[in-house]
C-alpha positions in Angstrom: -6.1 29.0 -41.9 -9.2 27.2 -41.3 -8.5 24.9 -43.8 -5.5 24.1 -41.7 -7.7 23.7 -38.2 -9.9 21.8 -39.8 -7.1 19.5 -40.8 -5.9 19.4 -37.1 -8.9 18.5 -36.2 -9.3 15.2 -38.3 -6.0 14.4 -37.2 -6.6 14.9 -33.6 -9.8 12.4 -33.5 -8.0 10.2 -35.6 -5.5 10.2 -33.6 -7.4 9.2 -30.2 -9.5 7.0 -32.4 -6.5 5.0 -33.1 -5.0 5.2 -29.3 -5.1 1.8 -27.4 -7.7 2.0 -24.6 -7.0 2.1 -21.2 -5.5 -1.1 -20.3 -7.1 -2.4 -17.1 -5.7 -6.1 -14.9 -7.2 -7.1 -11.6 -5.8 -8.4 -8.5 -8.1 -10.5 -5.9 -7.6 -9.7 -2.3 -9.6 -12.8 0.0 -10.5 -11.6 3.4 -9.1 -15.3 4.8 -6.5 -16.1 2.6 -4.9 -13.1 2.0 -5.5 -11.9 5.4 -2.2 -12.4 7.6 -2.1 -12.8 11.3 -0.3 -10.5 13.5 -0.3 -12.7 16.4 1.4 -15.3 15.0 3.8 -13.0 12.7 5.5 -11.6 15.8 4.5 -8.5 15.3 5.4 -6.1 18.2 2.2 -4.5 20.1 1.8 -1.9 22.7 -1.4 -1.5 24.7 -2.7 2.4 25.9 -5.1 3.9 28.1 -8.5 3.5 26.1 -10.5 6.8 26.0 -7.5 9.0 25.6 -6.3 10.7 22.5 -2.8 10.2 21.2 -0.7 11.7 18.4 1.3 8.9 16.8 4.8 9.8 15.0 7.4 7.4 13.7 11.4 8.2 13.1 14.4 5.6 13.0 16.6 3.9 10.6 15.0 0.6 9.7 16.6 -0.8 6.4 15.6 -3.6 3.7 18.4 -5.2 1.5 21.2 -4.3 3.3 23.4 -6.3 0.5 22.0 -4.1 -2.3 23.0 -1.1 -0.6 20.9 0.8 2.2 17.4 1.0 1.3 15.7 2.8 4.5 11.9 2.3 4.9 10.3 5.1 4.6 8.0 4.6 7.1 5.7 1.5 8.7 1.9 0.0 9.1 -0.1 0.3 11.8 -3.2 -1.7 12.8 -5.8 -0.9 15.6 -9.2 -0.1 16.9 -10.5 3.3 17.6 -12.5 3.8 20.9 -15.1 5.3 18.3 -15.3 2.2 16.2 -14.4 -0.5 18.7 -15.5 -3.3 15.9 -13.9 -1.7 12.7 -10.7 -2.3 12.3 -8.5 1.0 11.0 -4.9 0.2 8.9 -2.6 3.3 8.7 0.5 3.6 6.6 2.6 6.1 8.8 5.8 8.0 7.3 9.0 9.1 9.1 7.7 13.3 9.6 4.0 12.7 9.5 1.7 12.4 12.6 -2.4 11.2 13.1 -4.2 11.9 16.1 -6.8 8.9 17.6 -8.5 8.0 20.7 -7.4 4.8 21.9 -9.3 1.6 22.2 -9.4 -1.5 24.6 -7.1 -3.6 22.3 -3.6 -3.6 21.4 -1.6 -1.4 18.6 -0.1 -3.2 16.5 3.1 -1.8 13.9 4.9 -4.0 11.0 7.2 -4.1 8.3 6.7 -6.1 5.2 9.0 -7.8 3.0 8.6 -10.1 -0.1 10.1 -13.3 1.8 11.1 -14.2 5.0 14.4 -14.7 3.7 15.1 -11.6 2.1 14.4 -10.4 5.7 18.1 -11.2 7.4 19.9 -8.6 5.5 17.8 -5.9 6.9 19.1 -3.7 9.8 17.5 -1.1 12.3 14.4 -0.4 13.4 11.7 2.3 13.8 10.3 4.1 16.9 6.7 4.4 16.8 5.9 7.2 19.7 2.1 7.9 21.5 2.3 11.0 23.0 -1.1 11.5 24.5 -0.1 15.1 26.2 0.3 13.7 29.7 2.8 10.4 29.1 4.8 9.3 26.2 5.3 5.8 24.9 7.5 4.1 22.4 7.1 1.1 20.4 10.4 -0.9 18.7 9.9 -2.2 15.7 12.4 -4.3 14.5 13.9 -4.1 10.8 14.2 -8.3 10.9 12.4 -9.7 13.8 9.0 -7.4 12.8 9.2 -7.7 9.1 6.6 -10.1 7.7 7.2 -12.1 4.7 4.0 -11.7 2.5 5.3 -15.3 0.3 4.8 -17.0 3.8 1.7 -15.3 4.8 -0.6 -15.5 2.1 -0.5 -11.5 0.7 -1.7 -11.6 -2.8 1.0 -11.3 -5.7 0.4 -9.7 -9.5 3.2 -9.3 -12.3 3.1 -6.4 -14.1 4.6 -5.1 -17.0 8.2 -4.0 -16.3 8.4 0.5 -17.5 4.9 0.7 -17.5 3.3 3.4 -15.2 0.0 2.1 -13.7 -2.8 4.0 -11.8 -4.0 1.7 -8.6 -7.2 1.7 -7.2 -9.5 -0.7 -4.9 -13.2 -1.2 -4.0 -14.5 -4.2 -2.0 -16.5 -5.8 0.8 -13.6 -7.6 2.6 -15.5 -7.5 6.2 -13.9 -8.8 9.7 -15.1 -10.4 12.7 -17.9 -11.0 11.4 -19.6 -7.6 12.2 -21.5 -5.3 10.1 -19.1 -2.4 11.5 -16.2 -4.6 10.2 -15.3 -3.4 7.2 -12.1 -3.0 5.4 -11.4 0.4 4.1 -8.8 -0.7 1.7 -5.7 -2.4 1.4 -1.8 -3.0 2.3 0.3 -2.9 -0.7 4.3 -3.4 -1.0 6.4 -2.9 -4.5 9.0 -1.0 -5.6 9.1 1.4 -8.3 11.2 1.7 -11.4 12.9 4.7 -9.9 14.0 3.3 -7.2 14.0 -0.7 -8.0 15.4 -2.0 -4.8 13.8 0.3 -2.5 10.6 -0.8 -0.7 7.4 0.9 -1.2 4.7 0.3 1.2 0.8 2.1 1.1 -2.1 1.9 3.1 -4.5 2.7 -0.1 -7.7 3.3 0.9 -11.0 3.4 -1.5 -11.0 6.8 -3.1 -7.3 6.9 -3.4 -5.3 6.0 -6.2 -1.6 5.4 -6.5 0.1 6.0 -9.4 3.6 4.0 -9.5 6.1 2.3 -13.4 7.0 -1.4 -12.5 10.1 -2.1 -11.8 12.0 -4.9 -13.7 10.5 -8.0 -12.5 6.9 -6.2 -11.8 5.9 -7.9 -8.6 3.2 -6.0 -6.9 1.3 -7.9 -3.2 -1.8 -6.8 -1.8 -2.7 -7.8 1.5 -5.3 -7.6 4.8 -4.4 -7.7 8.3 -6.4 -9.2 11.4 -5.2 -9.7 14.6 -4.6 -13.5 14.8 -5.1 -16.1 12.3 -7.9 -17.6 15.0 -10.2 -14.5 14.2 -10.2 -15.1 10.0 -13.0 -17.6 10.4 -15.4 -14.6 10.8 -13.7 -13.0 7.7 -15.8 -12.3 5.0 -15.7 -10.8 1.3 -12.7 -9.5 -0.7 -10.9 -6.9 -2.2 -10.4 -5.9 -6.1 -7.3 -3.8 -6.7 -7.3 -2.4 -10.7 -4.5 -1.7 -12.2 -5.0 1.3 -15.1 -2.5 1.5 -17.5 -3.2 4.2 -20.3 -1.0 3.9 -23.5 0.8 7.3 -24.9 0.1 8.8 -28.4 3.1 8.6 -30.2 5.6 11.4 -30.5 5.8 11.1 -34.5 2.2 11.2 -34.5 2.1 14.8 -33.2 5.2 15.7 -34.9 3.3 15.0 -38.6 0.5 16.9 -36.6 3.4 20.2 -36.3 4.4 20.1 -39.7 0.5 21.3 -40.9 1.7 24.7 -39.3 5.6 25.1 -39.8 
């Protein structure tokens, strides 16, 4: 018997000693050039009582793809500025159920959809209703499945290909920085694909550092990465970028661990 774990042993190092390593590709995020405006992107915006502390929810039926059969959006991005941080700029991805609390700032919310193109954007249908109930009064902001649905081809979000079927861990560290203040940093980044699983439907993320996202590329393996900034007029101040790693760790192979069996059948 120990002749036989001594055998599984050998086999087991040799094993991982012959196993690919993890397989590692990078995607650049630029604080100007990947950094969309949105100002000038139409995105809708609301503007709320600064000091006061609201709990955001989202709900609707917004839809991407309407020609490849109903793909709902799970949920939407929002960008603002806390009354806490009035100079560092906060990114939430918000799904349909979930709920944050914040104290509002001086400047405007703003809430999007993304899409690869602008074109892909006039089969969508819908919208989603992004409601600020602060305890005392209740607003709602419309955001529109076509008329609030960036194109991230038009507006500069960087694009990677990856390997269609292969499962990939995401992560991101960086220094992207806004208007040009030491308080300005990003936290992370916006990311849109879709997933093998589901290869029309549209995955959006707010990953932050510290997260990861795990996700298997669908069959063309187009995966963007973008910023946000409230108008293309402030990105001059922008500074630094983003690196987004993409980890993808090779299998052992079942007829490896099957030879490995046989010692003890």
């Amino acid at each position: 018997m120990t002749h036989r774990y001594l055998i599984l042993a050998l086999a087991i190092v040799v094993v991982v000693a012959a196993t690919p390593a993890l397989a590692s590709e990078q995607l650049s995020v630029d604080s100007n050039k990947n950094c969309v405006g949105l100002l000038q992107a139409g995105c809708p915006s609301i503007t709320l009582d600064p000091g006061v502390t609201y709990t955001v929810s989202v709900d609707g039926d917004a839809a991407a793809n309407d020609s490849l059969g109903i793909q709902y959006y799970d949920g939407l991005f929002l960008y603002f500025f806390e009354k806490t941080s009035e100079l560092h700029p906060r990114i939430v991805y918000l799904e349909k159920g979930e709920t944050f609390d914040f104290v509002a700032g001086f400047d405007e919310v703003y809430a999007f959809l993304v899409d690869i193109s602008l074109k892909d954007v006039g089969d969508n249908f819908g919208s989603l209703d992004v409601t600020f109930d602060s305890g005392t009064s209740r607003d709602v902001l419309n955001v529109d499945a076509v008329f609030n649905c960036i194109g991230l081809l038009e507006y500069g979000g960087s694009k990677i290909v990856l390997t269609p079927g292969q499962e990939y861990s995401v992560s991101v560290t960086g220094d992207a920085a806004t208007n040009a203040s030491p308080d300005g940093y990003y936290d992370g980044v916006c990311i849109f694909t879709r997933d093998i699983s589901m290869p029309y439907h549209p995955q959006l993320s707010f990953l932050e550092f510290g997260d990861e996202y795990t996700f298997t590329a669908h069959a063309t393996g187009w995966f963007w990465a973008f910023l946000v900034d409230f108008s293309f007029a402030e990105m001059a101040n922008n500074s630094g970028s983003m690196t987004v790693e993409f980890d993808a760790e090779t299998g052992i192979e079942e007829k490896t661990w099957s030879a490995i069996k046989q010692l003890f059948q």
